[in-house]
N, C-alpha and C positions, 0 to 999 in steps of 0.2 A: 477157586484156586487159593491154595496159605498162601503166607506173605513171602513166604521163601522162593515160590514158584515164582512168582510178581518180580521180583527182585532178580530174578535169577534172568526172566524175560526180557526185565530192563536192559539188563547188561550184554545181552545179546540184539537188541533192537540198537542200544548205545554201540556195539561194536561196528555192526553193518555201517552205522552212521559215521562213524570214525575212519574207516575203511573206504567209502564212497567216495569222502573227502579230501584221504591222502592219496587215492586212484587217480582224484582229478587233482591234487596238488601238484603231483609229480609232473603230470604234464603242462603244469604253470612253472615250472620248474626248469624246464626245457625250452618252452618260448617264451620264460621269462623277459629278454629283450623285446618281444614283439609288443609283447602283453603292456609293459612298460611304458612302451610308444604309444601303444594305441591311450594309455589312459593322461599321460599327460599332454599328446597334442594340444585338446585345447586350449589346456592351462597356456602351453608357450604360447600358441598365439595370440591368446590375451592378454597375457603381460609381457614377453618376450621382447627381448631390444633386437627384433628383425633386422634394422637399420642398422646396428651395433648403438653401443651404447652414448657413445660423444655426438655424436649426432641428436641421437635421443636426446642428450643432456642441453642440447641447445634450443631445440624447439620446447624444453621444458615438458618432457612426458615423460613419466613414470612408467620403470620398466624394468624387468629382472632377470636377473640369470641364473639359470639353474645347475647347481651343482653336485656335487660328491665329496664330501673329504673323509680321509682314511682308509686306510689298506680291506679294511671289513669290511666297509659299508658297502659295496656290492654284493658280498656274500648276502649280508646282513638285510637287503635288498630284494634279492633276489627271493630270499624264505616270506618276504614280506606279502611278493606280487603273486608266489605262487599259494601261499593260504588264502589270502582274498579269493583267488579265481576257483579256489578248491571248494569255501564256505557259499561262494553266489552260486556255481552252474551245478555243484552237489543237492541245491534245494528241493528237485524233487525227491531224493534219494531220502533223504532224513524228513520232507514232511512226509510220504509217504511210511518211513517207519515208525513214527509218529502216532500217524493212523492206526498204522495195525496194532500199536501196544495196547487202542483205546478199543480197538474193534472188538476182542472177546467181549467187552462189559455192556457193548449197545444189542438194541433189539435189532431185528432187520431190517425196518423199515429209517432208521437212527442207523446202520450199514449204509446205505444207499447216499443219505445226507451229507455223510463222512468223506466220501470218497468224491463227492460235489465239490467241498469244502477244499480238500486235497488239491483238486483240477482247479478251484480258484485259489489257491492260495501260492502257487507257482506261478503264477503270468500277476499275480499283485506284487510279489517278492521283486521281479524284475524289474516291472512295471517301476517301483520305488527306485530300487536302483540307477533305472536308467533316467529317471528323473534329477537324481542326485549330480550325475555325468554330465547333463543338461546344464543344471545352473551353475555345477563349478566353475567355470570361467566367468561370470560373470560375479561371483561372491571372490575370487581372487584381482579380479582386476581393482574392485570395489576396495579390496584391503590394498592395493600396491598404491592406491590414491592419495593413500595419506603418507608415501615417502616423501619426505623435503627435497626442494629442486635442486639439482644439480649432487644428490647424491644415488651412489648406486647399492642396489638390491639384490643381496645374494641369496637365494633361495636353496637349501638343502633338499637334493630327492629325494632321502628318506623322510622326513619331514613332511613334503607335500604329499609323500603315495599313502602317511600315516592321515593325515586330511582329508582325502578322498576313499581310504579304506572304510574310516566312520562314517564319512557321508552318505557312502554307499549302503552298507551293512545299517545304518539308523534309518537312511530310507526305506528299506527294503522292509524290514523289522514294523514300522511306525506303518506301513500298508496294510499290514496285519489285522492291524486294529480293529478297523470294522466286521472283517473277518470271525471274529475272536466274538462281539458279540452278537454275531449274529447265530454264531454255534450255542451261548448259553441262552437266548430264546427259546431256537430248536430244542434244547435239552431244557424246559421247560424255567432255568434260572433267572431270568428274566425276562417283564414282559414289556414290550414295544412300548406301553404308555410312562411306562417307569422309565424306558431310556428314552423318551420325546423329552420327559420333564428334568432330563440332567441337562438339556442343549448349552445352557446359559455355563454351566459349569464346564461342560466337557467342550466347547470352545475356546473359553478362556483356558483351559489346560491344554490344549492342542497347541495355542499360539504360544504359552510357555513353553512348551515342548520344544517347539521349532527355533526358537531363540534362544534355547541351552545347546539345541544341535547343531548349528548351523553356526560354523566360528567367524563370520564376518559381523551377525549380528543388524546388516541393513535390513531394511524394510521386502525390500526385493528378491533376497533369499528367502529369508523368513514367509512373507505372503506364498512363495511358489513350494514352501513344502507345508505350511497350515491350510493353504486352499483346499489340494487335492482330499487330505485327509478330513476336511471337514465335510465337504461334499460325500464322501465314502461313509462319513458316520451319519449323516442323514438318510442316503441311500442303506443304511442298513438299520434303521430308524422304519423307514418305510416298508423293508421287508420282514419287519419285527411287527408291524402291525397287521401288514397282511396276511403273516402264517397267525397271529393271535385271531384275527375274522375267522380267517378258514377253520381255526381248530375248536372257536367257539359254537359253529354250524354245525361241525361231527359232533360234537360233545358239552352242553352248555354249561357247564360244571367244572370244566378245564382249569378255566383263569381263576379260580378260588384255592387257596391255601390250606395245607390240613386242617389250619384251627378254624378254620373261618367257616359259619354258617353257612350254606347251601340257601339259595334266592326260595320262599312257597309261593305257591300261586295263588289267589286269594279269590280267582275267578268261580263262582257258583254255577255247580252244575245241575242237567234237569233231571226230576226225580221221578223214577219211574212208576208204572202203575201201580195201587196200592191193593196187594194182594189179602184176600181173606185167611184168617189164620185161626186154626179150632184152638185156645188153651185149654189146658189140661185141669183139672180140680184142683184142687188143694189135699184132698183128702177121696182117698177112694169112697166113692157111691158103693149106698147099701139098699139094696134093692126089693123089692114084695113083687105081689100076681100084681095088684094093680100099679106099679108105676115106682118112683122112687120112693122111699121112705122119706117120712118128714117127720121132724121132732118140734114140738112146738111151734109148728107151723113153718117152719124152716125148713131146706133141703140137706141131708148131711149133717154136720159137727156145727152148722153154722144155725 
């Protein structure tokens, strides 16, 4: 296919994707209030002055209320909760198209892989997700600890649903990971011992990861979104090693690189029986009644 046709694919794969998106934004759009609810419940509960606030302020707990200001910021709002829910529940729609822009270039048997990949990479996407929904209240209360007593805490909704819109979307995303190298395995780009011996690295960069993402920055957030993905990159560690056995048993020659030497065997084999074999003269034989000619006592030219 030229590059124009490629291009041209994209932009038709990008459209579907864009389209899927605003299908389900619209109706984030319309139970935007539900939507709303449901994702800051547990923030209030968390930090919310239940009690009201002067009560609060006496037992000395930290506690916030959450608000609105300006004529906009509901509209303003409202586009916010309905993109979010467009970009999460749209996820099979765009990885699936995803797939299919890669599908013309794989073999059949790299088809089958694809669409494995696909059906895991929607329930990880979530899976992130709802992970993220998980420990917000407990990364918000964590930050409302450090307000000074006896003062109060007004928290802006647009503000928190932009906290929980990254949380979610970096969860969701950062589940991927393992995913991602377990495809260039499959696609022979790397091999399971190369990514066993980055561990040291690509933990320490996980845990950085999780402490740029995570805006409280405790230990407790942090640990609960570097765990999972650390465990997923071992587990994909281990299935990098497994399809490297399995594909070393089809094919022993797999795991070597263009440039690289092919393994000889040096094992000596048994040689078989040692056949009688007429050679031929050197010089055609010149022949008489009695027998060969000889010259000087010799047979032939010799």
């Amino acid at each position: 296919m030229p590059l124009a046709e490629h291009l041209r694919e994209l932009r038709n794969r990008l459209m579907k994707s864009v389209l899927a998106i605003l299908a389900v934004t619209v109706v984030g759009l319309v139970y935007y209030k539900q939507i709303a609810d449901f994702l800051t419940e547990p923030l209030r509960d968390a930090v919310g002055c239940t009690a009201g606030f002067g009560r609060a302020a006496e037992k000395g707990e930290a506690c916030a209320e959450i608000t609105i200001s300006g004529v906009i910021a509901p509209f303003t709002l409202m586009l916010k909760v309905g993109l979010t829910t467009g970009m999460v529940l749209a996820c099979p729609v765009w990885l699936y198209q995803l797939w299919a822009f890669l599908a013309p270039g794989l073999h059949s048997h790299e088809k089958k892989y694809a669409r494995s990949f696909v059906a895991a990479g929607v329930p990880l996407f979530l899976g992130g997700a709802y992970l993220a929904y998980i420990v917000l209240p407990t990364m918000a209360a964590t930050l409302i600890e450090f307000t000074p007593e006896g003062t109060g805490n007004l928290v802006p909704l647009d503000e928190l649903l932009d906290i929980i819109t990254r949380m979610v979307i970096v969860f969701g995303l950062a589940f991927e990971l393992p995913l991602v190298l377990v495809m260039l395995n499959f696609g022979g780009v790397l091999t399971g011992r190369r990514l066993l011996g980055w561990w040291r690295a690509m933990v320490v960069s996980i845990t950085l990861f999780a402490a740029v993402a995570t805006p409280s920055g405790d230990p407790l957030t942090m640990g609960a979104l570097a765990a999972p993905i650390v465990l997923l990159y071992f587990l994909a560690v281990g299935i990098s090693l497994f399809n490297d056995r399995r594909r070393s048993r089809r094919d022993p020659y797999a795991g070597l690189s263009d440039d690289e030497a092919s393994p000889l065997d040096h094992t000596p084999e048994k040689v078989g029986a040692i056949e009688p074999v007429d050679a031929p003269s050197a010089l055609p034989e010149s022949t008489t009644e009695d027998g060969p000619a000889r010259r000087n006592g010799y047979d032939d030219a010799t």
